[in-house]
C-alpha positions as CSV (number, residue, x, y, z in Angstrom):
1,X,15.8,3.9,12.4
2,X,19.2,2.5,14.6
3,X,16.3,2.3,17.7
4,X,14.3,0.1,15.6
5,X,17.2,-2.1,13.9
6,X,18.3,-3.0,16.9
7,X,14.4,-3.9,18.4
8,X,13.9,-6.2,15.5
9,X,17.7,-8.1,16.3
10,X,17.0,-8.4,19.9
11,X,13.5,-10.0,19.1
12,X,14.6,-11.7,16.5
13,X,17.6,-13.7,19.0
14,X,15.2,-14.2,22.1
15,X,12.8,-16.0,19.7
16,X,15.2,-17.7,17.9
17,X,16.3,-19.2,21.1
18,X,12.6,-20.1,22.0
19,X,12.4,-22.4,19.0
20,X,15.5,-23.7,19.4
21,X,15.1,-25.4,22.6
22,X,17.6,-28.5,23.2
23,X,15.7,-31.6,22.3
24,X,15.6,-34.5,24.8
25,X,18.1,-37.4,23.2
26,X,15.1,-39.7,22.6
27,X,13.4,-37.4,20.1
28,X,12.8,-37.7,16.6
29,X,15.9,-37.2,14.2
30,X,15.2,-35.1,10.8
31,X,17.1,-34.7,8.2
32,X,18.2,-31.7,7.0
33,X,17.2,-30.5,3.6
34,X,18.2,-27.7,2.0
35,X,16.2,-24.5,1.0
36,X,14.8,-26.2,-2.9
37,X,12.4,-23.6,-5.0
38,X,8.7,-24.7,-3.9
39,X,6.4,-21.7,-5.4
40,X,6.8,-19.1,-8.7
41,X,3.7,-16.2,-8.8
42,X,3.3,-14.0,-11.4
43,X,0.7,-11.5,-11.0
44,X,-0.1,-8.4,-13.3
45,X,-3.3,-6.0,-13.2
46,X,-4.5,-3.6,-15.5
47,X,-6.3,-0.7,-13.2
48,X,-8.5,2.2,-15.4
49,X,-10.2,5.3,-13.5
50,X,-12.6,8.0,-14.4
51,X,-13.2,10.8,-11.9
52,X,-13.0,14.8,-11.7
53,X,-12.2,16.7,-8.1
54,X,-8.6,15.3,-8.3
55,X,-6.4,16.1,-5.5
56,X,-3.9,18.4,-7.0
57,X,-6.1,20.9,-8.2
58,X,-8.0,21.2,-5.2
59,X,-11.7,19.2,-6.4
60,X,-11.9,21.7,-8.9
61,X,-15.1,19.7,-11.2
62,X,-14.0,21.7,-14.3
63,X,-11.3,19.7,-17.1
64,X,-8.5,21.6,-14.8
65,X,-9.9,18.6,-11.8
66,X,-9.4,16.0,-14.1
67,X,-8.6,12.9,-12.1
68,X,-8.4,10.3,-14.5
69,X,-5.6,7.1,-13.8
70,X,-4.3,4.3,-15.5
71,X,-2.4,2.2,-13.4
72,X,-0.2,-1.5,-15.0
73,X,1.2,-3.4,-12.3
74,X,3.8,-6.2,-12.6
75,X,5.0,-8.8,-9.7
76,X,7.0,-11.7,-9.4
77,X,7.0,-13.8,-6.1
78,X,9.5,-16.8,-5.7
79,X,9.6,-19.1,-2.9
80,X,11.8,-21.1,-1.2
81,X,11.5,-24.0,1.0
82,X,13.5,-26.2,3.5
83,X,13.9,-27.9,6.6
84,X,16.5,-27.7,9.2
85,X,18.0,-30.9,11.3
86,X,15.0,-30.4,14.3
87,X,12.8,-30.5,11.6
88,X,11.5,-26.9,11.8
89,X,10.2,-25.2,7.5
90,X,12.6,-22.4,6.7
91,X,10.5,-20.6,4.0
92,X,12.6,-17.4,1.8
93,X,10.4,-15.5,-0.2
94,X,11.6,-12.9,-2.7
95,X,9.2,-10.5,-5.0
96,X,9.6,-7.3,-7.3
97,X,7.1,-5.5,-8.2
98,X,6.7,-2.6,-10.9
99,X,4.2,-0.6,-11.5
100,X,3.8,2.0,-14.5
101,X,0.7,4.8,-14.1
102,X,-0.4,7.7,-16.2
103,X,-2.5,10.7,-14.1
104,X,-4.3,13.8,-15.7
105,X,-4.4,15.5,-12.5
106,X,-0.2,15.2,-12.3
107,X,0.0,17.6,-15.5
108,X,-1.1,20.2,-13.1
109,X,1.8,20.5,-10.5
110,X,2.5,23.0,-13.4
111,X,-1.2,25.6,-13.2
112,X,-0.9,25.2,-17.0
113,X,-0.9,21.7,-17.2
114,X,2.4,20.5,-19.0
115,X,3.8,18.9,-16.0
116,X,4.8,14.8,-16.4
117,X,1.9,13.2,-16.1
118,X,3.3,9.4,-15.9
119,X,5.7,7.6,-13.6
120,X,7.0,4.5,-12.5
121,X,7.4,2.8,-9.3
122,X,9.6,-0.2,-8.5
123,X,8.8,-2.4,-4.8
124,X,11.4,-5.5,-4.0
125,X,9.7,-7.4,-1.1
126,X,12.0,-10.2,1.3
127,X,10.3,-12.3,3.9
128,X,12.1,-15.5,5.8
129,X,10.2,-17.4,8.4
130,X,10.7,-20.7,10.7
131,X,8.1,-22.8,11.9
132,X,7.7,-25.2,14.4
133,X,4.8,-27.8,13.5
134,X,5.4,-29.8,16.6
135,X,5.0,-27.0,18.9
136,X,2.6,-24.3,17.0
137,X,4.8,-21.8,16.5
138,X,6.2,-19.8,14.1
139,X,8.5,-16.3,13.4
140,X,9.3,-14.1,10.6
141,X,11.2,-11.5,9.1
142,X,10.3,-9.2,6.2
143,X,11.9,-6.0,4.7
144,X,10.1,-4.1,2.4
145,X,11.5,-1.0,-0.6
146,X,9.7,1.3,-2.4
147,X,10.5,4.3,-4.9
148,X,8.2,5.9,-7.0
149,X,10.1,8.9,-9.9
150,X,9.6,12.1,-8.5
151,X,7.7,11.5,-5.6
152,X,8.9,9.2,-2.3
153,X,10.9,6.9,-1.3
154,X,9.8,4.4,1.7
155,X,11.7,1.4,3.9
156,X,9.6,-1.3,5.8
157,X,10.5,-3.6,8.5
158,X,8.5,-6.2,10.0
159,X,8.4,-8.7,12.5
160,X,5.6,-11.8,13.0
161,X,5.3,-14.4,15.9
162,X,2.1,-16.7,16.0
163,X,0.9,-19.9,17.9
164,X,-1.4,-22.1,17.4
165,X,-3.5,-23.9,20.5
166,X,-4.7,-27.1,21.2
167,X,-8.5,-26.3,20.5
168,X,-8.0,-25.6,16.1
169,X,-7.1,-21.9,17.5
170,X,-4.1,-19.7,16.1
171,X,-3.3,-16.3,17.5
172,X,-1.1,-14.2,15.3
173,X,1.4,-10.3,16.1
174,X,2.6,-8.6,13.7
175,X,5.1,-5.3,14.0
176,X,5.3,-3.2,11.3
177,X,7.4,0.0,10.7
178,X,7.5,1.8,7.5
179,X,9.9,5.1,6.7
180,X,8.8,7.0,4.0
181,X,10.5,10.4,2.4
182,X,8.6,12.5,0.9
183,X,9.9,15.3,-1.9
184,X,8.4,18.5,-1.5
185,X,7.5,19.2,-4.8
186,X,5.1,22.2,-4.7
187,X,2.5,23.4,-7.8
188,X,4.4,25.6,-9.9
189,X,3.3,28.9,-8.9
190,X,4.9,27.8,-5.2
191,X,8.1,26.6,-6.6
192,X,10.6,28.6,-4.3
193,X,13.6,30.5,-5.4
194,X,16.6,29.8,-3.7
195,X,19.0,32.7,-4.6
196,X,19.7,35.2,-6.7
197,X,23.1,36.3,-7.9
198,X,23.3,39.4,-10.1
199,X,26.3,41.2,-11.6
200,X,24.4,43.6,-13.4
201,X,20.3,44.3,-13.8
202,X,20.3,42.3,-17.0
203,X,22.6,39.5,-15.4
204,X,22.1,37.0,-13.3
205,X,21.6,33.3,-12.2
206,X,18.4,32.4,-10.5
207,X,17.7,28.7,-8.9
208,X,14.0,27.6,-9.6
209,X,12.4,24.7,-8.7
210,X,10.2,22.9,-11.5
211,X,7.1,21.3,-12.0
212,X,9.0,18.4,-12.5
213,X,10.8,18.3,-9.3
214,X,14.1,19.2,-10.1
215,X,15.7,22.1,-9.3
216,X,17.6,24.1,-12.1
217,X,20.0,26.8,-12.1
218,X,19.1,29.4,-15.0
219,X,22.0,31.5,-16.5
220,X,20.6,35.1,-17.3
221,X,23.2,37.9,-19.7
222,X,21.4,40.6,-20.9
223,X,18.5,39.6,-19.8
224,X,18.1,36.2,-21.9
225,X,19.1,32.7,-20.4
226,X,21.8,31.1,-22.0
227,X,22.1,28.2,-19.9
228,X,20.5,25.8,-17.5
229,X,22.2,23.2,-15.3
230,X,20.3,20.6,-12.6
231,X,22.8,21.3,-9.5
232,X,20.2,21.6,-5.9
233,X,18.4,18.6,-4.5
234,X,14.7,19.3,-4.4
235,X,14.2,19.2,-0.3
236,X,12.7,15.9,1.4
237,X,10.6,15.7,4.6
238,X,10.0,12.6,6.5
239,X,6.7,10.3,7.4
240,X,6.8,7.4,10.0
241,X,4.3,4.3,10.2
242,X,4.3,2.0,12.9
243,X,1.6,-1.0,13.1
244,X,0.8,-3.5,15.8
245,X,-1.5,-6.2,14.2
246,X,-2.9,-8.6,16.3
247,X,-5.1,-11.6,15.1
248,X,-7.3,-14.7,16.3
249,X,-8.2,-17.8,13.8
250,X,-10.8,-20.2,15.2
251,X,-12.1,-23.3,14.1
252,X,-15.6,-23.3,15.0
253,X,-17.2,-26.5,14.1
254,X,-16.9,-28.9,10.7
255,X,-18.6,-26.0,8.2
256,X,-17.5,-22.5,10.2
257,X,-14.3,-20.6,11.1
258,X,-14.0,-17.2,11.9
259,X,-11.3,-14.7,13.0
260,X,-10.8,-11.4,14.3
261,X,-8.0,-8.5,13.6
262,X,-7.2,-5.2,15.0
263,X,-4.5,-2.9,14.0
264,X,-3.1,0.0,16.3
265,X,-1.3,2.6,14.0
266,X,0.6,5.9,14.3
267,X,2.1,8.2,11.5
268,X,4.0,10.9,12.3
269,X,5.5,13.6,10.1
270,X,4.4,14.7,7.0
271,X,1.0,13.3,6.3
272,X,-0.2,15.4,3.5
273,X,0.7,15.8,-0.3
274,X,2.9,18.8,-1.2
275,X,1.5,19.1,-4.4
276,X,-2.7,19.0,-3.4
277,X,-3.9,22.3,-3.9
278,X,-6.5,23.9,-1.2
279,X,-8.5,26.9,-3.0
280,X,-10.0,29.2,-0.2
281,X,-13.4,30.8,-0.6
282,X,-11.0,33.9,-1.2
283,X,-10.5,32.2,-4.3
284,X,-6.5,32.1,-3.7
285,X,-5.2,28.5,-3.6
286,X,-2.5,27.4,-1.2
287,X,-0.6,24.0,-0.3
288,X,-3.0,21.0,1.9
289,X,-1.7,20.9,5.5
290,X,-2.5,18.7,8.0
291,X,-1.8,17.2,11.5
292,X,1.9,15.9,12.1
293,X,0.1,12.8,13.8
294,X,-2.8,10.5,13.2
295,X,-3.7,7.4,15.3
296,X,-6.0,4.9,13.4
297,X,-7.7,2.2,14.9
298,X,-9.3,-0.9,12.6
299,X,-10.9,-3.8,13.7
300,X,-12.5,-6.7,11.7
301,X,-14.4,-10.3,12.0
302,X,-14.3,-13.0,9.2
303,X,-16.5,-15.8,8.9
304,X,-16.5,-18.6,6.6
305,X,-18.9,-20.9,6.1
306,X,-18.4,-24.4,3.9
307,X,-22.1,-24.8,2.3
308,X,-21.6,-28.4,1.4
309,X,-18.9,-29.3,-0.4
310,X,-18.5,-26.8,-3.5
311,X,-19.5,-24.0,-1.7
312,X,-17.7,-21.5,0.5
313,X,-19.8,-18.2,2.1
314,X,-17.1,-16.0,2.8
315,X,-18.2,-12.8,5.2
316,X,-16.4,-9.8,6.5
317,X,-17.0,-7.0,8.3
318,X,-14.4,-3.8,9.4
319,X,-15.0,-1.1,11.7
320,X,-12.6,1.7,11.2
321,X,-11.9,5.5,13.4
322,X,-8.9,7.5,13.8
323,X,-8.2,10.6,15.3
324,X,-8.8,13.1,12.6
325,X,-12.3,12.4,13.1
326,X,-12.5,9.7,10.1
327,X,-15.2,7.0,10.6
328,X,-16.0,4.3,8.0
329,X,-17.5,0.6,8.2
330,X,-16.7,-2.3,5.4
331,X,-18.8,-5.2,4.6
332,X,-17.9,-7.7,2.0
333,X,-19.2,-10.8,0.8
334,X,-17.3,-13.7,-1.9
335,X,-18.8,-16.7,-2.8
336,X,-16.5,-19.2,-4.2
337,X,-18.3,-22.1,-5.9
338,X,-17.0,-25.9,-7.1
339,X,-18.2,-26.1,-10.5
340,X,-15.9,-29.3,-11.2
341,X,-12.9,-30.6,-8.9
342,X,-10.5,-28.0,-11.1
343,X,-12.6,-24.8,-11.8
344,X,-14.4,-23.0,-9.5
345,X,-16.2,-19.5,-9.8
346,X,-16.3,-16.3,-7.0
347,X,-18.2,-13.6,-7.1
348,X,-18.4,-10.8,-4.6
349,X,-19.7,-7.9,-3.4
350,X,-18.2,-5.2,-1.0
351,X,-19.7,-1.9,0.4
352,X,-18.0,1.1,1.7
353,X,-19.4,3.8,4.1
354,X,-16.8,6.5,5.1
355,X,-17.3,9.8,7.3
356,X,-14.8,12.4,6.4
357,X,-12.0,13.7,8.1
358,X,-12.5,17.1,10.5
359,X,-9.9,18.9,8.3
360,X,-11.8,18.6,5.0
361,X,-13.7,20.7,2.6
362,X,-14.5,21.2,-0.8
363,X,-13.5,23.7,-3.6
364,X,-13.6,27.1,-1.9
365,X,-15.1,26.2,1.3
366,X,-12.0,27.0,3.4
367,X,-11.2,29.8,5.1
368,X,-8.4,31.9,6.5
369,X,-9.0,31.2,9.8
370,X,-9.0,27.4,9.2
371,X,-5.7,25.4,11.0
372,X,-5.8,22.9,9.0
373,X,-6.8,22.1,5.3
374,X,-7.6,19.6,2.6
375,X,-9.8,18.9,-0.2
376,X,-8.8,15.9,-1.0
377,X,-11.8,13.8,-1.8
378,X,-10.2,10.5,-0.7
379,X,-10.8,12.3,3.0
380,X,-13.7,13.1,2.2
381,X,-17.7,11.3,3.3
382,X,-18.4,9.0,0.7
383,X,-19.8,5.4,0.0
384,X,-18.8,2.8,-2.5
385,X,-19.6,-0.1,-4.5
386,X,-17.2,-2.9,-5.4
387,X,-18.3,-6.1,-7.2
388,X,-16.8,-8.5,-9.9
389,X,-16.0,-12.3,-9.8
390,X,-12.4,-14.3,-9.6
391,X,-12.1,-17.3,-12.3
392,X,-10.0,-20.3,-11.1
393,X,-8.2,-23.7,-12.9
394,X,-6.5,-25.7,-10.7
395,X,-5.9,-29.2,-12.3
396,X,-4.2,-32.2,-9.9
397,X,-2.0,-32.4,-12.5
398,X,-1.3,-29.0,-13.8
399,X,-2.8,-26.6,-16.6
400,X,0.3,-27.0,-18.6
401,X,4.1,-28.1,-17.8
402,X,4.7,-26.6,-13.8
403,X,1.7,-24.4,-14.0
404,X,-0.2,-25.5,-11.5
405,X,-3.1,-23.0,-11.4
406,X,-4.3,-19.6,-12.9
407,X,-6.8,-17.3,-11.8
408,X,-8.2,-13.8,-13.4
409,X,-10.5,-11.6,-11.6
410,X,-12.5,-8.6,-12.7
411,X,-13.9,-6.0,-10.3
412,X,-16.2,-2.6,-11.0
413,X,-15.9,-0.1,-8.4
414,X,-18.3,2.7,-8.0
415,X,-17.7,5.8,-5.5
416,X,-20.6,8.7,-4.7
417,X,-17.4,11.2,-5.6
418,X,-18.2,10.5,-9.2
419,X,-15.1,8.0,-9.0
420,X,-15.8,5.0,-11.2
421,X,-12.9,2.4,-11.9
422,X,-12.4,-1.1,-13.5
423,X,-9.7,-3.4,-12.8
424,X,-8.6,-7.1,-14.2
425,X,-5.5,-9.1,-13.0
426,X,-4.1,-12.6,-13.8
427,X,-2.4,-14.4,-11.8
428,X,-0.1,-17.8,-12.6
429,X,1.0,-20.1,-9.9
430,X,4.0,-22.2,-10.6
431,X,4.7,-24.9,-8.9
């Protein structure tokens, strides 16, 4: 973490100095003004899932592999604008987001059901850029927190630079780090005992992990616990992201514009779930394990195309492989349409073909002889359906007081899995 710190600071200073170049003494004098609140976004989605073969119990299809999810998520984005004395736009964005989600499948960390089967999980966001009109250019900063109860913890970093050309062109890096950990919460008939104590064969104090994730110490006399008390921290293991994004944005001609975007990622560490359950075709179950590495490699084209002037053809197309042997391809298609200068309509369409991962198999497939193991189904071959339509009203002169626009979209998403989901959001803009 002190390895990348200090790569973002050193960046962040040679870049700084770029754009602060002395200016000759017959250029243009600004005026400073002072960071002023430009932009207020409220968004909040309501996300509802059917599906059996969850995770945790290993794609059991019985009322055990329940997998149904309800997910409310909250966010508030503010934004700040300003401009410095060389007339560069110094642009402070702040969010927080919280979301609260009930699982079926998380009852059954515990084999007999009765684990928790909610939680909550709370993201602050914090992103600062400059840019540079006059010359094209412009950097950023962002740092990123998320905790979820009972689960992980993660930290994100990230650094952008982009330019724009002379020819309506804008090319565009972006670093990314993330550092999760992850609790090692095991199903319940895992959960590990850490020591036993015993003055006597009816006495004794025993340290058990629960369902829950906490870790209790259980008072035994004469054979009958009399008390309890949390003391041990349920162990942690770590998982590391880092992401080179790079981008191209072209304007073609009057009615086109396209771009292109390709990631390079590598995780290392722990990259499965302690609590997914792999059932052998011994019929014993046992704990997913995977590879301690995974390279991915995405790449995607947009192109937009203005059909007039009320309607947009937006197109997009992603190629995806990593090294687990994961394949997939995404193609998506959203057409906003005009209906009058403040409300316009978009519906769209996206389709999902994905190749699974070397390392999975379903309920009872594995064997004993197998490395590595999963039956998670979200690694597994599948194709999907996703289509719905985005509602906008964006008056000149506001919807009411300093709302300036709101938008609610709807989607239906189908997966070959059995997986079928609806979700709706809202969005305000505040201006």
């Amino acid at each position: 973490m002190r390895r990348i710190c200090l790569t973002v600071v050193g960046m962040y200073l040679t870049l700084l100095h770029a754009f602060s170049q002395v200016a000759p003494a017959d250029s243009i004098s600004y005026k400073a003004k002072k960071l002023k609140l430009d932009e207020i976004n409220l968004v909040s989605s309501y996300y509802n899932q059917t599906a059996d073969k969850s995770s945790v119990m290993g794609g059991r299809t019985d009322y055990k592999g329940n997998g149904d999810v309800t997910d409310l998520a909250n966010g508030l984005d503010i934004k700040f604008v300003g401009f410095d004395s060389k007339g560069r736009k110094h642009s402070l964005s702040g969010g927080l987001g919280i979301d609260y989600h009930t699982a079926a499948s998380q009852a059954y960390v515990d084999s007999n059901g009765h684990a928790r089967n909610n939680g909550t999980r709370i993201y602050p966001t914090l992103d600062w850029s400059v840019e540079n009109a006059t010359k094209g250019k412009e950097f950023g900063l962002g740092a990123y927190y998320s905790a979820e109860h009972n689960y992980y913890h993660s930290i994100g970093l990230n650094t952008l630079l982009s330019k724009k050309n002379h020819h309506n062109g804008e090319f565009s890096v972006k670093l990314t780090g993330y550092f999760d950990r992850i609790k090692m919460i095991l199903p319940a008939e895992f959960d590990p005992v850490d020591s036993v104590k015993s003055t006597s064969s009816a006495d004794s104090v025993v340290y058990v992990t629960t369902a829950s994730g906490r870790t209790e110490a259980l008072t035994y006399v004469n054979g009958q616990a009399v008390s309890t008390s949390s003391k041990n921290v349920v162990p942690s293991r770590l998982r590391d992201t880092y992401t080179a994004s790079f981008s191209f944005a072209q304007v073609i001609n009057q009615r086109m514009q396209g771009s292109i975007a390709m990631d390079l990622v590598y995780q290392s560490g722990y990259l499965g779930l302690p609590f997914h359950r792999v059932y052998l075709n011994t019929g014993k179950d046992t704990v997913e394990n995977l590879p301690s590495q995974r390279f991915k490699f995405p790449i995607g084209i947009r192109l937009n195309y203005f059909l007039g002037d009320n309607i947009i053809i937006r197109t997009y197309y992603r190629f995806y492989i990593d090294n687990w042997g994961m394949v997939s391809h995404t193609a998506n298609i959203e057409v906003p349409v005009k209906i009058t200068p403040f409300f316009s309509m978009s519906p769209f369409y996206r389709y999902y073909l994905q190749k699974a991962v070397n390392y999975f198999a379903p309920y009872q497939k594995h064997t004993t002889s197998d490395q590595y193991y999963t039956s998670n189904y979200a690694l597994a071959s599948f194709t999907s359906q996703s289509y719905g339509a985005g509602f906008r009203i964006a008056p000149p002169k506001g919807i009411f007081g300093d709302l300036n626009m709101l938008e609610i979209r709807y989607a239906h998403y189908t997966q070959t899995t059995d997986l079928v989901a609806d979700v709706v959001s809202l969005n305000l803009r505040f201006k």
